[in-house]
Kinemage of the C-alpha trace (Angstrom):
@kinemage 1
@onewidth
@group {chain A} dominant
@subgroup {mainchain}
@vectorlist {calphas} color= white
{ca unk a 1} P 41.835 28.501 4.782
{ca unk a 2} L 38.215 27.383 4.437
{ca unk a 3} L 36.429 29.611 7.088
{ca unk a 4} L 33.224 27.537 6.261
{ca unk a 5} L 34.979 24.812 7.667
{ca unk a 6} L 36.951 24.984 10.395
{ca unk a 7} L 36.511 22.200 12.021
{ca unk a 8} L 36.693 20.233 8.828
{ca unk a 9} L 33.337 18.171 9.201
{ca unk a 10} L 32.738 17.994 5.795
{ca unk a 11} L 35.602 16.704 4.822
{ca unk a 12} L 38.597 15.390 7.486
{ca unk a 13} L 42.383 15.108 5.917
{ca unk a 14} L 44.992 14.717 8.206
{ca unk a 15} L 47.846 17.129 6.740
{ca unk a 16} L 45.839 19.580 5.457
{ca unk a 17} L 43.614 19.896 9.192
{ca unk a 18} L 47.651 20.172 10.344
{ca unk a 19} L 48.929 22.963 7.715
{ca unk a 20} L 45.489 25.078 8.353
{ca unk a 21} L 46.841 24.817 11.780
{ca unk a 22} L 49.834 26.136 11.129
{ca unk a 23} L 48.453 28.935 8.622
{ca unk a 24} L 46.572 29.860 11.486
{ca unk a 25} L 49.339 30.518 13.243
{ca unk a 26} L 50.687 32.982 11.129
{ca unk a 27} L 47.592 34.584 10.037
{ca unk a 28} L 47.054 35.131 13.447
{ca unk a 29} L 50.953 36.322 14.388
{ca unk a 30} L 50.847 38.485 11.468
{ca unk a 31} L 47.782 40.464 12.860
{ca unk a 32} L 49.163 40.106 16.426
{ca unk a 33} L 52.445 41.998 14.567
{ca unk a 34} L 50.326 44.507 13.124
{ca unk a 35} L 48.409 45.627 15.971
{ca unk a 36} L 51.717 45.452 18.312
{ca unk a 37} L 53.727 47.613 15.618
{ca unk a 38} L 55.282 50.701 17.440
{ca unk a 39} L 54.369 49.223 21.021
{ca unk a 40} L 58.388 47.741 21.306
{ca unk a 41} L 56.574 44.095 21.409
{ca unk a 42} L 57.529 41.874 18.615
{ca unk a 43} L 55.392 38.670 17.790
{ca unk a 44} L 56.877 35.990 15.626
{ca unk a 45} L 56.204 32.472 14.549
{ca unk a 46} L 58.344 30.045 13.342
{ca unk a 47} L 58.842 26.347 12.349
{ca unk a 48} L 61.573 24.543 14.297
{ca unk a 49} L 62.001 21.585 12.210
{ca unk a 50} L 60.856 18.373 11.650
{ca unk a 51} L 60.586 17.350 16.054
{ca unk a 52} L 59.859 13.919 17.063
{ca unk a 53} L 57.033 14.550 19.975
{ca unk a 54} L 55.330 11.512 20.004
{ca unk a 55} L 53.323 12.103 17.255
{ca unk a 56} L 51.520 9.481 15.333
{ca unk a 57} L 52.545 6.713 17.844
{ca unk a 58} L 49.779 5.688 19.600
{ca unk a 59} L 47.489 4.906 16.664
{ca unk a 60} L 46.762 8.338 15.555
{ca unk a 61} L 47.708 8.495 12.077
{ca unk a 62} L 47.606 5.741 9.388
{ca unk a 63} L 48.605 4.582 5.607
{ca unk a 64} L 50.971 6.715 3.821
{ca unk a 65} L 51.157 9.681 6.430
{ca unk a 66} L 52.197 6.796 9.435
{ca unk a 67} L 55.143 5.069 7.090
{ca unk a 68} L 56.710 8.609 6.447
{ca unk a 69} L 56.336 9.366 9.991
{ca unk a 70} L 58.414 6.416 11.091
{ca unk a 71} L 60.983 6.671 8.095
{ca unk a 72} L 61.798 10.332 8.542
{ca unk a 73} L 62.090 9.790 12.588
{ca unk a 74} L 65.763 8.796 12.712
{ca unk a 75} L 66.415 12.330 10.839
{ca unk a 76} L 63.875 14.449 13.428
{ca unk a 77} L 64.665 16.401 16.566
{ca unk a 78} L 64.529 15.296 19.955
{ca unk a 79} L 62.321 17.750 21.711
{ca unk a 80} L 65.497 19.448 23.604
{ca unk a 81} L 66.895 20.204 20.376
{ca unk a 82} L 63.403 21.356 18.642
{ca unk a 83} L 63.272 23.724 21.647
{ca unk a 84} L 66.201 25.733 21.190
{ca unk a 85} L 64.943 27.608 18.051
{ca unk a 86} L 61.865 29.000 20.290
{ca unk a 87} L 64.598 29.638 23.009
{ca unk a 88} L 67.009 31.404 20.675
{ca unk a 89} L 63.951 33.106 19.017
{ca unk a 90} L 62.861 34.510 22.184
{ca unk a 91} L 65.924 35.436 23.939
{ca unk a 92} L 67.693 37.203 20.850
{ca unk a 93} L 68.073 40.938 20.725
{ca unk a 94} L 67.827 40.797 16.815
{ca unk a 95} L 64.552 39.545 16.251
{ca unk a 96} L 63.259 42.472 18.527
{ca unk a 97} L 62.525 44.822 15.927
């Protein structure tokens, strides 16, 4: 994570501005965790797979990153499916710990 940078300025990449997204997801979850511990709420993240939200199809992506994008979107999620690992997630009992 480059805290100098957050807002990558210096120095825009589109998958790496994505996965410091994600990393601050969990950076933030695991503190959210920590600071909930013994309170009976349970944070979590999670990934739900590879889901095909529109992403990269109005223009917003380009060279390498746009040709895997359309490759890999017969194999993706439709967003019902992508949804039902936040669903299950949130409704188990056994991730309440």
């Amino acid at each position: 994570m480059e805290f100098d940078d957050l807002m990558a300025e210096r120095s825009y990449k589109q998958m790496q501005v994505y996965g410091r997204s994600k990393l601050a997801n969990i950076l933030f979850t695991t503190e959210l965790a920590k600071r909930l511990a013994g309170t009976g709420v349970t944070a979590n993240s999670l990934h739900p797979g590879s889901v095909s939200t529109g992403y990269a199809r109005d223009g917003d992506t380009t060279g390498f990153l746009a040709w895997g994008i359309k490759v890999y979107a017969p194999f993706s999620l439709t967003p019902e499916r992508g949804a039902r690992t936040t669903v299950y997630l949130c409704s188990s009992p056994t991730w309440r710990e």
